[in-house]
PLY file of the C-alpha trace (Angstrom):
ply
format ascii 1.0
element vertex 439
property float x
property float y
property float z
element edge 438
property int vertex1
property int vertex2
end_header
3.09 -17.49 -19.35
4.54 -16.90 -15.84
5.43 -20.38 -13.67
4.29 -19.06 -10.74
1.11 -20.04 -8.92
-0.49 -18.22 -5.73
-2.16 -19.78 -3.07
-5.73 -19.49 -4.34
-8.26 -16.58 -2.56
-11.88 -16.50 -2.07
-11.86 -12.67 -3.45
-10.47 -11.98 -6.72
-7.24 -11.27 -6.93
-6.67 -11.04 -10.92
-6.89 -7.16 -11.46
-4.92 -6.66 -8.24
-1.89 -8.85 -9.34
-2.40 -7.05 -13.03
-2.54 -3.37 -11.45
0.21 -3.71 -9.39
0.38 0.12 -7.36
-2.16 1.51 -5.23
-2.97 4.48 -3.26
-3.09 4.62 0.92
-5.21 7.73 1.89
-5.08 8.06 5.93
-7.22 11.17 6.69
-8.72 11.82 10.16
-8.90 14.26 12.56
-5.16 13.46 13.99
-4.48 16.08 10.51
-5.32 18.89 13.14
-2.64 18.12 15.68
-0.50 17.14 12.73
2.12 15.47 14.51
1.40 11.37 13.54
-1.81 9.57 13.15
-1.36 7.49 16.51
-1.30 11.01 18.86
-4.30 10.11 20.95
-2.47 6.91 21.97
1.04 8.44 22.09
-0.05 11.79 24.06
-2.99 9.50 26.14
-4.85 12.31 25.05
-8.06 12.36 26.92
-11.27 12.75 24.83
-12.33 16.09 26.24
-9.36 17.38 24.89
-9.38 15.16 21.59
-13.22 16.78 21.21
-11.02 20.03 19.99
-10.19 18.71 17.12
-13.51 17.07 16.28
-14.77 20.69 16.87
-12.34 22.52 14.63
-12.19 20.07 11.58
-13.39 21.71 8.55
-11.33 20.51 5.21
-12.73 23.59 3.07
-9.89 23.03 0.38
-10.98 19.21 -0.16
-11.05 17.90 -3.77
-11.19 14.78 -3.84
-11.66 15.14 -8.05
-7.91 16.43 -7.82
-7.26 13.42 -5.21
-8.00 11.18 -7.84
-6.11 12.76 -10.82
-3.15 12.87 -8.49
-3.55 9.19 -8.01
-4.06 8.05 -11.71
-1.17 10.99 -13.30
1.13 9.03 -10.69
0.13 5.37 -11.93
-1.75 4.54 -9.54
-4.79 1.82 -10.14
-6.60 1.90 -7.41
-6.87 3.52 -3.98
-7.92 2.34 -0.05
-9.32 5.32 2.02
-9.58 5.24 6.04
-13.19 5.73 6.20
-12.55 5.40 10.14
-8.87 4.52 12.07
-7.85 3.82 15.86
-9.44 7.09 16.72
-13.17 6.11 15.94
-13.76 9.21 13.65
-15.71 8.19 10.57
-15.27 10.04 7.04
-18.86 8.88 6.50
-22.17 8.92 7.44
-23.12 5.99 9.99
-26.31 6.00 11.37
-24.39 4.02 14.39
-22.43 6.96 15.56
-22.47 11.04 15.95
-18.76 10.79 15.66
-18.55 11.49 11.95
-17.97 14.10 9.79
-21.30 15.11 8.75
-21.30 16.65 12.18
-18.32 18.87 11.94
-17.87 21.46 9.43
-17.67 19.86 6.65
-21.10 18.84 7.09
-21.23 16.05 4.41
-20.20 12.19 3.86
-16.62 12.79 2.89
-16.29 8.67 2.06
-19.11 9.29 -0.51
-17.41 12.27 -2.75
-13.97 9.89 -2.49
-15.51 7.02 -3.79
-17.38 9.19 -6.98
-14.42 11.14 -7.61
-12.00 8.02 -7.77
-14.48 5.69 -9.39
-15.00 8.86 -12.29
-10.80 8.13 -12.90
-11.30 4.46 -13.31
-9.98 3.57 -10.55
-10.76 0.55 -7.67
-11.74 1.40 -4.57
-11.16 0.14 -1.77
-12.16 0.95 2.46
-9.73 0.61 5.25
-11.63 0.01 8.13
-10.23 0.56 11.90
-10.92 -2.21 14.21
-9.57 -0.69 17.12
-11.84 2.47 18.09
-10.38 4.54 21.11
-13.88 6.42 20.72
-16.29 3.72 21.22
-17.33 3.92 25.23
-17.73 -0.23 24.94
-14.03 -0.51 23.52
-12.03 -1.90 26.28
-9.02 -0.56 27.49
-5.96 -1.99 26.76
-2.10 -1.76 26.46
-2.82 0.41 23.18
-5.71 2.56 24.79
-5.15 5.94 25.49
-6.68 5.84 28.86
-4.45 3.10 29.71
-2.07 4.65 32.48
-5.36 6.57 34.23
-5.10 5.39 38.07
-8.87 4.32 37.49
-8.27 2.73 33.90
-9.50 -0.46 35.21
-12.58 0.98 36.78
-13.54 3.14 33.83
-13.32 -0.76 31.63
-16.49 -2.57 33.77
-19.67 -2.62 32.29
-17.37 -1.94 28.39
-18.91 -4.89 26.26
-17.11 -6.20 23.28
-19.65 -7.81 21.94
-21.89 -4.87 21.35
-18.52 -2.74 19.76
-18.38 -6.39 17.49
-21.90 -5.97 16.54
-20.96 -1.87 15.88
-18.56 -2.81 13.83
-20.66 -5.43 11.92
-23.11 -2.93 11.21
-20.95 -0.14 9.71
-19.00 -2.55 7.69
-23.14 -3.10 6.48
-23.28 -0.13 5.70
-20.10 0.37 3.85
-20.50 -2.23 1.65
-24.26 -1.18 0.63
-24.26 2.44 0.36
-21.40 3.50 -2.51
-21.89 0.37 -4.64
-19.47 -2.00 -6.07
-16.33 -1.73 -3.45
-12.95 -4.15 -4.19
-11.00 -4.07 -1.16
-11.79 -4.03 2.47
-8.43 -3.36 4.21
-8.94 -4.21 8.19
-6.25 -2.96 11.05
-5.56 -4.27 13.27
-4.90 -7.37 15.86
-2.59 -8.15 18.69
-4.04 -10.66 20.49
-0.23 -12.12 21.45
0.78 -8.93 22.56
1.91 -9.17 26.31
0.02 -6.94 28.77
1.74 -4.70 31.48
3.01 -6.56 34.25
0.96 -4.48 36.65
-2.31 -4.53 34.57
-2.57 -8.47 33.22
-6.14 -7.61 32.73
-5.19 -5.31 29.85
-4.96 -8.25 26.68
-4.77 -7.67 23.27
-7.32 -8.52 20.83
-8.10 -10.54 17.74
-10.10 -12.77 15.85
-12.39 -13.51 18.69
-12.76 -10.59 19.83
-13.48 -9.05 16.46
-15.73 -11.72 15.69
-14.22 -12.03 12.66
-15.84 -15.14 10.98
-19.04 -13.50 11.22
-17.90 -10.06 10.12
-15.96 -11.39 7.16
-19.28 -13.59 6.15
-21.49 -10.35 6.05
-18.70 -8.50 3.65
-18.35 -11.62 1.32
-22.18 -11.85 1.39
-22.76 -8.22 0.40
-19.75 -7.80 -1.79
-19.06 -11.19 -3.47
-15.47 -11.23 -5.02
-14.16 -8.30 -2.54
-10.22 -8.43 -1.21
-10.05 -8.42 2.22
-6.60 -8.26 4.00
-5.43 -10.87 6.87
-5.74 -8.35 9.88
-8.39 -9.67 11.52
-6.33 -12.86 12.29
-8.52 -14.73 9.77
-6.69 -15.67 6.86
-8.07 -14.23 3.64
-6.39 -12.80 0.29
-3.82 -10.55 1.36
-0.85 -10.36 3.54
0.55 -7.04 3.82
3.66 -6.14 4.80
4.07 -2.91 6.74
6.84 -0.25 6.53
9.84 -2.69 5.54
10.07 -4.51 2.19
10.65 -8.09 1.18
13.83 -9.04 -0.31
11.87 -12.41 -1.74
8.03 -13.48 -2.94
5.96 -13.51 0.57
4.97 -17.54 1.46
2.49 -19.01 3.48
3.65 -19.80 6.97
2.69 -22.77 7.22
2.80 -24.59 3.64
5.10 -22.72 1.75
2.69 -21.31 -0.96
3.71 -18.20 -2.50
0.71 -15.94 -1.14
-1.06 -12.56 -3.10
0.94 -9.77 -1.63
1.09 -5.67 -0.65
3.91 -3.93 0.53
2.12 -0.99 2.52
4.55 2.16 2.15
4.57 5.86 3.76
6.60 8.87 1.25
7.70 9.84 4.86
7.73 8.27 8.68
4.04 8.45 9.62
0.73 7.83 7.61
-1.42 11.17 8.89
-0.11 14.06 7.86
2.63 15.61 9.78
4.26 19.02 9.63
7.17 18.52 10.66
8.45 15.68 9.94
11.35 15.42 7.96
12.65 12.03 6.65
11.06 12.27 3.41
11.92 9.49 0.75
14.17 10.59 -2.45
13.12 9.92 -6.08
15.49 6.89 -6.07
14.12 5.27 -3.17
10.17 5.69 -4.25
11.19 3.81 -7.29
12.89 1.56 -5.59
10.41 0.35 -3.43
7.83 0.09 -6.46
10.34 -1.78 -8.84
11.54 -3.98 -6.04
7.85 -5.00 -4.61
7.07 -6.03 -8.13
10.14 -7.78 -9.02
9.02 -9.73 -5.93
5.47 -10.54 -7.40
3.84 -7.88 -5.34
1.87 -5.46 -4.97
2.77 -1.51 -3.91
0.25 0.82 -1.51
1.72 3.76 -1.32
0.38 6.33 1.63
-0.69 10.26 1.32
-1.81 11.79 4.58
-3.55 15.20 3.63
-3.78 17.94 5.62
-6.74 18.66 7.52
-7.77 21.14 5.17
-8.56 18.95 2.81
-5.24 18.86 0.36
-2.24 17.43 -0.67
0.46 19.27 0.65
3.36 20.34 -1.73
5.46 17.32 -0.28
3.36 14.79 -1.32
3.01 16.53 -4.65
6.47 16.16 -5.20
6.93 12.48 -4.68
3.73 11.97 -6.66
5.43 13.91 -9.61
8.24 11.52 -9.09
5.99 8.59 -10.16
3.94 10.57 -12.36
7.18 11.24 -14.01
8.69 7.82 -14.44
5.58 5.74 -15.02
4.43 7.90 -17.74
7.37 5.95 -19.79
7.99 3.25 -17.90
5.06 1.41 -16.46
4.53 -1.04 -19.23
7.16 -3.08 -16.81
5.22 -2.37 -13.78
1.35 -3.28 -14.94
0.87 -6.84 -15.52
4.24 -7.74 -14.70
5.60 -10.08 -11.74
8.69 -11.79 -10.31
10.95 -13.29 -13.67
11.58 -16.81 -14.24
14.10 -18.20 -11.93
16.40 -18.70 -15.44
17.04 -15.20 -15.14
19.50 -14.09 -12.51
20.00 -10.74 -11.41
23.39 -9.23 -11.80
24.02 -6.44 -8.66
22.49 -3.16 -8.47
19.87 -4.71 -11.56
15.88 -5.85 -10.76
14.12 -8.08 -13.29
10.56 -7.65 -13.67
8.86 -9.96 -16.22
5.27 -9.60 -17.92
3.17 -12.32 -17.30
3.07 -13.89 -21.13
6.86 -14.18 -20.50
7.90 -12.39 -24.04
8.94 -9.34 -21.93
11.85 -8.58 -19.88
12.49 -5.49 -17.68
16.09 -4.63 -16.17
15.83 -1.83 -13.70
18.85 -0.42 -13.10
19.23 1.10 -9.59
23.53 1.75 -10.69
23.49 2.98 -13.89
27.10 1.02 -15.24
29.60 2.38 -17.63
29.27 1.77 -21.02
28.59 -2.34 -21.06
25.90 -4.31 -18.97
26.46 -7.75 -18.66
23.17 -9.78 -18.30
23.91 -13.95 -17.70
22.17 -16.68 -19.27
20.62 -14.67 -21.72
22.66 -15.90 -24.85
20.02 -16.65 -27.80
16.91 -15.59 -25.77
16.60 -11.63 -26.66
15.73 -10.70 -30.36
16.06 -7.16 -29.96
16.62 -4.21 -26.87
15.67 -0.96 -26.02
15.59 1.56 -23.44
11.82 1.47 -22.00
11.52 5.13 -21.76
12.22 6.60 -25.19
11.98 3.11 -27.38
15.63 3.55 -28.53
17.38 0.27 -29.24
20.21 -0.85 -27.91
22.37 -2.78 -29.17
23.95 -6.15 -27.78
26.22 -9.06 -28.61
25.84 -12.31 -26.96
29.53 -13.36 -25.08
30.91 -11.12 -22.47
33.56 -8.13 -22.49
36.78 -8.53 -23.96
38.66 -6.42 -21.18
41.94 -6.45 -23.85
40.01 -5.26 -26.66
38.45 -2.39 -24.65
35.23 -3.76 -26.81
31.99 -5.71 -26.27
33.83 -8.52 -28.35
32.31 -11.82 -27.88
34.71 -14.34 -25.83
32.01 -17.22 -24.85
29.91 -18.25 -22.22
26.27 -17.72 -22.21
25.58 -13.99 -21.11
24.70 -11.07 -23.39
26.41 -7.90 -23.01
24.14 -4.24 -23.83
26.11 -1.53 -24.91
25.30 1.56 -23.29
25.35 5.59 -23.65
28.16 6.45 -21.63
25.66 9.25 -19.96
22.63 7.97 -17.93
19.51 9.23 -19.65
18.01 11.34 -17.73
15.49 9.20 -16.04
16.19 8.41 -12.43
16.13 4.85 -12.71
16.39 3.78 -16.51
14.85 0.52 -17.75
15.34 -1.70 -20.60
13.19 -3.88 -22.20
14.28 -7.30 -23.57
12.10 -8.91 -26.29
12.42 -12.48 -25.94
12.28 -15.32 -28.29
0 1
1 2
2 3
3 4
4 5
5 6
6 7
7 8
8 9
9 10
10 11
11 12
12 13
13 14
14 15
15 16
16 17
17 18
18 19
19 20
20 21
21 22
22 23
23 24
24 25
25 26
26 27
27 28
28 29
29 30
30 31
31 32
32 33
33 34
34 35
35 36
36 37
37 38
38 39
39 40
40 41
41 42
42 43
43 44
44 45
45 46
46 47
47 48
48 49
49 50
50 51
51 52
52 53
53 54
54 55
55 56
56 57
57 58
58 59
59 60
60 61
61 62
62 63
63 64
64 65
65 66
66 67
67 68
68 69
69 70
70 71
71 72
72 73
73 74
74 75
75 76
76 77
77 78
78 79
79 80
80 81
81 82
82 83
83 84
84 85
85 86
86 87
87 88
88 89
89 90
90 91
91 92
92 93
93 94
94 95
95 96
96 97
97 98
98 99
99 100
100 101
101 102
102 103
103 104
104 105
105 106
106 107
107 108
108 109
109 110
110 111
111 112
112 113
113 114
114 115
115 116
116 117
117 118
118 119
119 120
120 121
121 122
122 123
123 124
124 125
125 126
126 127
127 128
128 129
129 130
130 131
131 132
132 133
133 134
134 135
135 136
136 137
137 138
138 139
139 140
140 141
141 142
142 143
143 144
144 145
145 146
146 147
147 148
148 149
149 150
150 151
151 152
152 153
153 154
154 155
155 156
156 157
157 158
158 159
159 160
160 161
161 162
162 163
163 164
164 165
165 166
166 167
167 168
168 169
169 170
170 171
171 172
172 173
173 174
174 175
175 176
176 177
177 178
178 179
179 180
180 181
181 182
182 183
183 184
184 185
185 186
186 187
187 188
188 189
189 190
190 191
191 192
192 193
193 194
194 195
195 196
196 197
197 198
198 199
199 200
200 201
201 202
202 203
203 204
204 205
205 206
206 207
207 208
208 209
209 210
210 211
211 212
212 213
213 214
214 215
215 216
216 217
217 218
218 219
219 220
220 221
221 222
222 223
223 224
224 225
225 226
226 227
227 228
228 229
229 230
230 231
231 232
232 233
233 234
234 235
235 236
236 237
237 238
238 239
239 240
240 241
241 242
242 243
243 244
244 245
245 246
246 247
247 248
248 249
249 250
250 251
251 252
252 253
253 254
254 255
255 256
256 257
257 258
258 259
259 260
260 261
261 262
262 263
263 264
264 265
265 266
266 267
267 268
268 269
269 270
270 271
271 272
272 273
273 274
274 275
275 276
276 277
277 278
278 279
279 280
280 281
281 282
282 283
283 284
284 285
285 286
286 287
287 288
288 289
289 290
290 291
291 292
292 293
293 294
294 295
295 296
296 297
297 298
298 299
299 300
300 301
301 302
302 303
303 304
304 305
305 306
306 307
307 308
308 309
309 310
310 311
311 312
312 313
313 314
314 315
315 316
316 317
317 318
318 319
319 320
320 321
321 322
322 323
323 324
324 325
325 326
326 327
327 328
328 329
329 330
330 331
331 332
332 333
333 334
334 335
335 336
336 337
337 338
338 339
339 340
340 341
341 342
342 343
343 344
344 345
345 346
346 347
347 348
348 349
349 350
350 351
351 352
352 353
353 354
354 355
355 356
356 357
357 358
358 359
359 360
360 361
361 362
362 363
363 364
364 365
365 366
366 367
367 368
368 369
369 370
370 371
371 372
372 373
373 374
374 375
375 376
376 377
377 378
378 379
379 380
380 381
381 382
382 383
383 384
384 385
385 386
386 387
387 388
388 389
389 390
390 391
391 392
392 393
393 394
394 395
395 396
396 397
397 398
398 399
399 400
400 401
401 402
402 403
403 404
404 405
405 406
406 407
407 408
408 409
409 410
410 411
411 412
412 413
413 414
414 415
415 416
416 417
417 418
418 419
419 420
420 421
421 422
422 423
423 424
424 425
425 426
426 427
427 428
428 429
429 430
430 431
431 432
432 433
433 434
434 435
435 436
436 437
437 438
């Protein structure tokens, strides 16, 4: 059994840590404009113009069935929709606002045929919910608002009460959690409440826990939905500490005691997490698997974004990079799915990422540099009873020593390591794995 031990969670945690890769949907109506989710603040777009987009949206190509297939061809084992983000827009039907979809053309909770369609594929489901609304009229403005450099921005903030937009937000999370049944993670964004406000505007703070009211919004979702994942976003600490668009090199710890904490790496297959046309620094294969491999090898977890278009599909981009898992964890994911972190015993040689399976029998070397003929693993000597390549089941064989460099040979010459022989040609998987059976 693995050594390690998280720092315990009021939600549970167990199929998370098991299932390992998730799906990130961010969908909203900043797919019109196409040009990054965070447009309305970038472009201090006011909301007359904003309206346009509320007015044109009308995903007629939506499927969220093929959504879901997507998801589960590519590995995936569970998935976290933005039923609203920063914009206010809901996906579903609140009785709180008229700033949802049911009132656009699509004319129908679009939350409620995502969770059916996922849940029909087996998968989790889980809600991202925005606390930041740039919508609400009792939101205040602040340094993120997009009415922030208006001459009258700090007229048009009196009479904006938080605690009625807390008591908003209270009451759609209610409704969330009651109307599509069982839900497993509640992924909130965001807080700044240290962020510094303009020199010239010291009125404009940042906001967070208290602002959210975040004890009392966090008791109503554990009430409703006992068990639930919620993320640490609200400034309240909770099961999950997540990472955002850079990737830990070692297991994420607690802060303060040291505790090795329940983990997700949140990832976009490009630079932004709406869809955008024409943006262009799309991930390779290589570096998808990297980041999936090397979040696990870390004993974490991997949420992987798709913006869709505002039609309502995936666009052939994010089709390809879902192939690229689709591809590789068809073979390969037996060292992804109840796998974590390997036993400090077993060191890493460059360009190689272990990944262990939590009974400790199994061991999975990644290799991101595919060597020449001989891999030499150390400290293995008289721990592996037999090797093979993960994605065909071919053995491979070893001898336990390390290279005799005179011999041109794999003959033994002492020490503890084992050395693999290997095809001289790299199969023809992008990143090959091989999985050690040990003793």
């Amino acid at each position: 059994m693995s050594s390690y031990v998280t720092r315990k969670t009021p939600g549970d945690t167990a199929w998370f840590t098991h299932d390992r890769f998730g799906m990130f949907i961010h969908w909203g109506l900043y797919a019109l404009p196409a040009r990054h989710e965070w447009i309305k603040n970038r472009e201090c777009i006011p909301e007359d113009k904003y309206q346009l987009y509320f007015d044109h949206f009308n995903p007629d190509l939506f499927d969220p069935k093929d959504w879901a297939r997507k998801a589960r061809a590519a590995g995936m084992k569970y998935a976290v929709l933005t039923t609203k983000h920063h914009e206010g827009f809901c996906l579903f039907d609140s009785a709180y606002t008229d700033y949802k979809a049911t009132n656009t053309a699509a004319g129908r909770d679009l939350v409620r045929e995502y969770v059916d369609a996922f849940r029909a594929e087996g998968l989790h489901i889980g809600f991202y919910y925005s606390l930041i609304d740039w919508h609400h009229p009792d939101f205040p403005i602040d340094m993120l608002h997009p009415r922030r450099n208006d001459p009258d921005a700090e007229e048009q903030n009196r009479g904006r009460d938080m605690h009625r937009y807390a008591e908003y937000m209270r009451n759609q999370v209610r409704e969330l959690l009651t109307n599509y049944g069982k839900i497993d993670i509640l992924w909130f964004d965001f807080s700044y409440s240290r962020s510094t406000p303009p020199q010239n505007a010291p009125w404009m703070k940042g906001k967070g826990k208290d602002d959210w009211e975040a004890e009392e919004l966090i008791a109503l979702a554990r009430k409703l939905q006992p068990g639930i994942i919620i993320d640490n976003r609200t400034e309240i600490e909770q099961d999950l500490w997540t990472p955002e668009q850079y990737q830990p090199t070692e297991w994420v710890r607690h802060e303060t005691t040291g505790e090795l904490v329940t983990w997700e790496a949140c990832q976009t297959f490009s630079g932004s997490w709406g869809y955008h046309r024409d943006e262009s620094s799309w991930k390779s294969p290589e570096q998808l698997l990297r980041l999936l491999i090397e979040t696990v090898s870390r004993g974490g977890n991997l949420l992987m974004n798709v913006g869709p278009t505002s039609r309502g599909y995936f666009d052939k981009r994010a089709d390809r990079a879902l192939q690229v898992y689709a591809d590789w964890m068809h073979t390969n994911s037996r060292s992804i799915y109840g796998c974590t972190m390997a036993e400090p015993e077993f060191r890493e040689p460059a360009d190689v990422r272990y990944t262990q399976s939590e009974d400790g029998k199994r061991l999975y070397v990644h290799l991101f540099s595919y060597p020449f003929r001989y891999l030499r693993l150390p400290g293995l000597s008289g721990k592996v009873s037999y090797a093979q390549f993960l994605h065909d089941g071919s053995e491979l064989l070893f001898k336990e020593g390390k290279p005799n460099h005179d011999a041109g040979s794999a003959d033994i010459a002492g020490d503890g390591d084992i050395v693999l022989t290997l095809p001289v040609v790299k199969p023809d998987v992008v990143i090959p794995t091989i999985e050690l059976f040990l003793k």
